[in-house]
C-alpha positions in Angstrom: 54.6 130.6 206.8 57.4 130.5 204.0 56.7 133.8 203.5 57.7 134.5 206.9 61.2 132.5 207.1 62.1 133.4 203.1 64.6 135.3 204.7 66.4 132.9 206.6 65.2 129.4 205.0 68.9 128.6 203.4 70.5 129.9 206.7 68.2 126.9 208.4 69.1 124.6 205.9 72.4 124.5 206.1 72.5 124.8 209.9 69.5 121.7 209.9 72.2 119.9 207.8 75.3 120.7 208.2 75.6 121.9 204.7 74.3 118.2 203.3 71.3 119.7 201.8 72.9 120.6 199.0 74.7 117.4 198.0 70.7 116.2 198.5 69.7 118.2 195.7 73.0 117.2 193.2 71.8 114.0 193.6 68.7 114.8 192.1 69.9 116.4 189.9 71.9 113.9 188.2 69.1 111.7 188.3 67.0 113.7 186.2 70.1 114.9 184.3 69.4 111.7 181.9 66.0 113.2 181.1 64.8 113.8 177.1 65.5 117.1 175.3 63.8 119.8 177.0 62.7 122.3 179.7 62.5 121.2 183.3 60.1 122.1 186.0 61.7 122.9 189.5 58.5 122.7 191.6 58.9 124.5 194.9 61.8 126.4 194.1 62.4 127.8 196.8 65.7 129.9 196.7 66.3 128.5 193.6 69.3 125.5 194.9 67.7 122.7 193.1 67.1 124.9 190.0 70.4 125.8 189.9 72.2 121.8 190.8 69.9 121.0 187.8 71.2 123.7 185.2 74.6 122.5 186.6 73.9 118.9 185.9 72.3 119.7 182.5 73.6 123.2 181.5 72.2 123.2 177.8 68.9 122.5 179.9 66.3 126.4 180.6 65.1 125.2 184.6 61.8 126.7 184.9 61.4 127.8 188.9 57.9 127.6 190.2 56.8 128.3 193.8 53.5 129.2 195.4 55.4 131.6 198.2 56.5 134.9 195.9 58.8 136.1 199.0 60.5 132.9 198.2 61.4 133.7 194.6 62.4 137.3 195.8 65.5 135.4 197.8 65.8 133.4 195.1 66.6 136.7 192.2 69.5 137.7 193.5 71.3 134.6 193.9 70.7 133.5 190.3 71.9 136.8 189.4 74.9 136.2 191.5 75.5 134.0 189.5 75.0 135.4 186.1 72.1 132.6 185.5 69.7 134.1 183.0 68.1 130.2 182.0 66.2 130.0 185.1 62.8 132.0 184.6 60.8 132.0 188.0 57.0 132.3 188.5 54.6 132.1 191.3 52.5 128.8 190.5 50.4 126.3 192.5 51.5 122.8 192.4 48.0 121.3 192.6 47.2 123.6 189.5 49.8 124.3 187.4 49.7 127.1 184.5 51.4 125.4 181.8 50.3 122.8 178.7 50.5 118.7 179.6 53.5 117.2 177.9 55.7 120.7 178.5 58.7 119.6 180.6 61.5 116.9 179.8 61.3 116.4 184.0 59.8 117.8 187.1 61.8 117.9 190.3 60.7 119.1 193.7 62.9 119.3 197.2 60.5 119.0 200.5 57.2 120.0 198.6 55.0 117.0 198.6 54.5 116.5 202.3 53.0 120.2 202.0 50.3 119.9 199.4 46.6 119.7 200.5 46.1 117.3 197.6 49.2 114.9 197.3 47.5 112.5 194.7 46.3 115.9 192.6 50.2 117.0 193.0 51.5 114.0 191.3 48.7 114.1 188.8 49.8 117.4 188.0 53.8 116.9 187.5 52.7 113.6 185.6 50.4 115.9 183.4 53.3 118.4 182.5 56.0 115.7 182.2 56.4 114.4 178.1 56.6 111.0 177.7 59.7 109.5 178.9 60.8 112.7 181.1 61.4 112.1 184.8 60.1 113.2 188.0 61.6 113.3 190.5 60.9 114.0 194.5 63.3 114.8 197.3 61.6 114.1 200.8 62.6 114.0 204.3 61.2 110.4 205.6 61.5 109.2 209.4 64.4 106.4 209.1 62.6 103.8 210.7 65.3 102.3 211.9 64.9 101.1 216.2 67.3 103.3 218.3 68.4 105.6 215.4 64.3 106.4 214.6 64.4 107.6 218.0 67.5 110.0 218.0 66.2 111.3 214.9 62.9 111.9 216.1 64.2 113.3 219.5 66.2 115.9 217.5 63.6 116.5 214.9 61.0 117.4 217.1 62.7 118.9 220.0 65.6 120.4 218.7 64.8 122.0 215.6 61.9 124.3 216.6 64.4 125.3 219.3 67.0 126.2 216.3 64.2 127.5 214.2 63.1 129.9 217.6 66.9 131.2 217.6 67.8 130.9 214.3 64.7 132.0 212.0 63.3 133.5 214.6 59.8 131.7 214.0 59.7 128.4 216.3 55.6 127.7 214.8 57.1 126.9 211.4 59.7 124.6 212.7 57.6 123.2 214.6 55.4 122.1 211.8 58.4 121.1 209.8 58.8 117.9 211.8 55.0 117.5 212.3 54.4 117.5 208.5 57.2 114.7 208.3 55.2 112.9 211.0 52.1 112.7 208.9 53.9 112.2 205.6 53.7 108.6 203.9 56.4 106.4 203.9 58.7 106.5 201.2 57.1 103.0 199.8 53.6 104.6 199.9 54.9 107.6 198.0 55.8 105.3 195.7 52.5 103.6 195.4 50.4 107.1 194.6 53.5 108.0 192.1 52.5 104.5 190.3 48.7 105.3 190.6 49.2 108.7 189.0 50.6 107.3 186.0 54.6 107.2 186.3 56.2 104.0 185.1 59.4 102.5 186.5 58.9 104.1 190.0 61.9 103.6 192.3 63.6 105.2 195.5 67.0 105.0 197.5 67.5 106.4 200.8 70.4 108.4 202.1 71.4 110.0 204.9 71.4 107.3 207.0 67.7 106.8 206.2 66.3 110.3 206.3 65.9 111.5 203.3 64.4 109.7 200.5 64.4 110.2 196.2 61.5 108.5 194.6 62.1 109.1 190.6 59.4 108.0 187.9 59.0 107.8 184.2 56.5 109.7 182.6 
């Protein structure tokens, strides 16, 4: 399925948004910009915007990319190049099974990838396992608002709107359909919490933005 809207997928964003998706992902990155000496781990990396708001926030930092759809890092090589970014290696990996030594990253982000692993406990096992002691993870999600009136409007746009956008837009209304689905069956953003804290992060916390939406849970390693 990313395979298919790789194309299109920052067009979406950005029309999804309004643009806000990117000041999303600043904010992660400057809460991970804090993190030890070291390498960091952009897990789904998509086009490569997190990797890049990370090197931005922490430019003496190397961002390794890693994402299990390869058409996704072929969108992603020529805006790093664009860009003149050669500290951003990218590799096709799978989050529940990642290729690299425990203790190898100063942090491990991820924007909208834990709602799509088979395995989310194995997931955060696996970012915890890579992560040195005292790095950061951190996880940007989309999270229903919960919120009475506003919860509704959300989900009335989420769910009916977007696959229309995604039809006219992307030009593949199946995968925005299961965009808002996937939210749907997500855990809330205290339950993320919880499995973050049973998979061996310390210090676990979250804030909300986006009137709700959108959720960043951070952890210590």
């Amino acid at each position: 399925m990313f395979t298919r809207i790789a194309g299109r997928y920052d067009l979406m964003n950005s029309v999804m948004t309004g643009g806000r998706h990117h000041a999303w992902r600043r904010l992660t990155a400057e809460a991970v910009a804090a993190a030890p000496d070291g390498p960091a781990l952009d897990l789904a990396t998509g086009t490569g915007d997190l990797a890049l708001a990370v090197r931005h926030a922490a430019p003496r930092r190397t961002v390794v990319g890693a994402d299990f759809a390869e058409a996704m890092l072929r969108a992603a090589q020529p805006k790093l190049a664009a860009r003149g970014e050669r500290r951003v290696p990218l590799l096709a990996a799978d989050a529940l099974a990642l290729p690299f030594r425990a203790r190898a990253f100063a942090c491990v982000t991820s924007a909208f990838l834990l709602r799509n692993l088979a395995d989310l406990p194995a997931g955060l096992a696996e970012m915890r396992r890579v992560t040195m002691p005292g790095g950061l993870v951190a996880a940007l999600e989309i999270t229903r608002p919960g919120v009475p009136g506003w919860d509704a409007i959300f989900g009335l746009y989420f769910n009916r709107l977007v696959p229309l956008i995604g039809a006219a837009v992307a030009r593949d209304r199946a995968a925005y359909t299961y965009l808002p689905q996937s939210v749907e069956r997500f855990v809330t953003p205290a339950e993320l919490a919880r499995l973050m804290t049973a998979a061996g992060l310390r210090d676990v916390c979250y804030r909300r933005f986006a009137l709700g939406t959108i959720a960043l849970h951070i952890g210590r390693a």
